[in-house]
N, C-alpha and C positions, 0 to 999 in steps of 0.2 A: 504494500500500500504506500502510497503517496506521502512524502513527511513535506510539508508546507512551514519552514522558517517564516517567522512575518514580525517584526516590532509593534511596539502601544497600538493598537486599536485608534486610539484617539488620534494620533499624529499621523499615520505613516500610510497615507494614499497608497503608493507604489503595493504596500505588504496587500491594500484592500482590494485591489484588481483581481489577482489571482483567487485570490481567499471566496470571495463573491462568487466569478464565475464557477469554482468549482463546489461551491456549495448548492447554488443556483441548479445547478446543472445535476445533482446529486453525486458528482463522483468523487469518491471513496477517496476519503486523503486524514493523516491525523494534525494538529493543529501544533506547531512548536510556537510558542511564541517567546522570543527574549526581547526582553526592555530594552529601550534608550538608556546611555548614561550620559552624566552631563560632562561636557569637552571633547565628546565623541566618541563613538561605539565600534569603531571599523577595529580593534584587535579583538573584542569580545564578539564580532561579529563574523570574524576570520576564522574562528572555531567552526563554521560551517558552510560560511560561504567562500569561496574564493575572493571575490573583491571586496570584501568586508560588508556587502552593505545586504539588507534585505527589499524583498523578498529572495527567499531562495527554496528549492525544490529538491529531494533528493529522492531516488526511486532506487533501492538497491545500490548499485555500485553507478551508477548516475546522477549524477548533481548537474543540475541547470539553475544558472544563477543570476537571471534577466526575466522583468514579469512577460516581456512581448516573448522571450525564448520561453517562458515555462507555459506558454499559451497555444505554441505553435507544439512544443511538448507534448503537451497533452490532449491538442488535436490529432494527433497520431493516434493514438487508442480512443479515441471519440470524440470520433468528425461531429456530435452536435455542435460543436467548440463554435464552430463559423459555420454561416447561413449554407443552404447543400444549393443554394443556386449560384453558378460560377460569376457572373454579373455581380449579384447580391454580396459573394464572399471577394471576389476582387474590390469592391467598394467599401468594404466593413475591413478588410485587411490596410486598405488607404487612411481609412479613418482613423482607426487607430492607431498605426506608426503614424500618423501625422500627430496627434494627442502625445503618445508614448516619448517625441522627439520635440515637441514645439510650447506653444502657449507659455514663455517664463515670464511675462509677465502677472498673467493669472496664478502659477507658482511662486513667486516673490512676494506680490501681495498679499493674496488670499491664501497663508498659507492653511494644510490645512488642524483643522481641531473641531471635531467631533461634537461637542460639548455646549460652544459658546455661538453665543449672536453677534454679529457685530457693525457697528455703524461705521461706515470708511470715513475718513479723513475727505478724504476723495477719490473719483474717480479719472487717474492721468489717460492720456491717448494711448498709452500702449496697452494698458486695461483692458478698454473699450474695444480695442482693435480683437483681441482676444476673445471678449464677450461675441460680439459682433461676428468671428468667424466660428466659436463654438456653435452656436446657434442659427449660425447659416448651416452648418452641418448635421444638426439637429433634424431641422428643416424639412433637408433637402433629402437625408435618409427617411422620415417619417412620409412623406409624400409621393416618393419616389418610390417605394416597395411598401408601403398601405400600413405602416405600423401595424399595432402599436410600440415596438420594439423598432431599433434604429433599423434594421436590414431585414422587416418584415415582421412575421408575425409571432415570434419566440425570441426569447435571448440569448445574445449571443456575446461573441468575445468585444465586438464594438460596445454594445450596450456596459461593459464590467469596466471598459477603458474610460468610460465618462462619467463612470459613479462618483468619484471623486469629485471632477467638474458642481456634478446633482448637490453634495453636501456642502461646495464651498458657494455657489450661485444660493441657496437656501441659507444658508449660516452669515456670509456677506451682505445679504439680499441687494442680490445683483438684480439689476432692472431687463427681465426676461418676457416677450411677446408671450401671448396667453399657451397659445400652443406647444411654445418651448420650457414656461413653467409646468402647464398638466405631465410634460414627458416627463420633468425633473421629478412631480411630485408622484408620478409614478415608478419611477428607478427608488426612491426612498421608501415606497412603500412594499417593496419584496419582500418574501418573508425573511430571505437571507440577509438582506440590508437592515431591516430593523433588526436583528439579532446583531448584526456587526455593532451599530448604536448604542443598543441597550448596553452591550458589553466595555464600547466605550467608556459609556457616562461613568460605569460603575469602576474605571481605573484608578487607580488613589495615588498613581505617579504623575509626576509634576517634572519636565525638564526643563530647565532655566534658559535655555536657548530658542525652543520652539515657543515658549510662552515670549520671550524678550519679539520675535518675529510677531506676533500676533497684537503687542502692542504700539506696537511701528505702524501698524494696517489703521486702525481708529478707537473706536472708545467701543468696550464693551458692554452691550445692551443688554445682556442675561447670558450667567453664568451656569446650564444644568448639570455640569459634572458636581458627583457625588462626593 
């Protein structure tokens, strides 16, 4: 079975891509998760992954240590991973190495944290410019192959790439067209997604680096971690 390395719940997007999809998806994996520590974790982290950081996967005598490789990974043993129409899975393969590789603005800013609300300071042009092409992507997958899911009618490895996106456009409140909030507010409503939440809120670690990030972004509106 599948061992899924992943860090805090609350912080670590990257760990909640894989985590998602494969819970989403029901397949079989056990859950390691190691903390953050503060001034950084890449040697505590080195104990399983190669580059120090998480997520990371390990199947027996295979370790894959990239969420877009533990994705393609694990579509190997089950092609539901990506859409089975070749159009639909070239385009959901696009989408998310473009997410997987782009958007640092919406990553700088809005980092992410599980937990809290938050009012920005502001919103600069390179924000928006990210808002603005998340959401043309959104779009233009929900219209183009009939949703409700980005590449048609189930979830897929695109849909698990933007969950993160869902938490920080929701927790931010980024200014989203009606259509590209119902998708958001349906990515957070999974049942695997509210389970990753819940488990968030209830973390009782606090890293002085990822919170110091969080209040660079603007003033805190509501605080629900536990």
């Amino acid at each position: 079975m599948y061992q899924l390395f992943i860090a805090n719940k609350n912080y670590s997007s990257w760990s909640l891509r894989p985590w998602l999809l494969l819970c989403q998806l029901k397949i079989p994996f056990n859950e390691q998760l190691v903390t953050f520590e503060e001034g950084g974790s890449w040697e505590k982290f080195r104990s399983f992954s190669p580059n120090g950081q998480v997520p990371c996967l390990v199947d027996g005598d295979t370790t894959v240590w990239d969420s877009l490789a533990i994705v393609e990974y694990a579509a190997e043993s089950y092609p539901q991973v990506w859409p089975g129409d070749k159009g639909a899975r070239a385009w959901a393969r696009s989408a998310a190495a473009e997410m997987h590789s782009g958007f640092s603005a919406l990553r700088d800013i809005c980092t992410m944290n599980c937990g809290v609300i938050v009012q920005l300071t502001e919103i600069p042009a390179s924000l928006q410019r990210n808002i603005d092409r998340f959401e043309e992507l959104w779009l233009e997958g929900l219209q183009h192959f009939g949703g409700p899911f980005l590449a048609g009618d189930a979830f897929t490895a695109v849909d698990a790439f933007f969950a993160p996106v869902a938490v920080r456009s929701k927790n931010y409140q980024l200014p989203l067209s009606p259509t590209a909030a119902e998708y958001r507010d349906r990515i957070l409503d999974l049942p695997a997604m509210r389970e990753w939440l819940a488990a968030a809120l209830k973390e009782p670690w606090r890293e002085p680096g990822h919170e110091e990030e969080l209040q660079r972004a603007g003033t805190i509106v509501e605080d629900l971690r536990q």
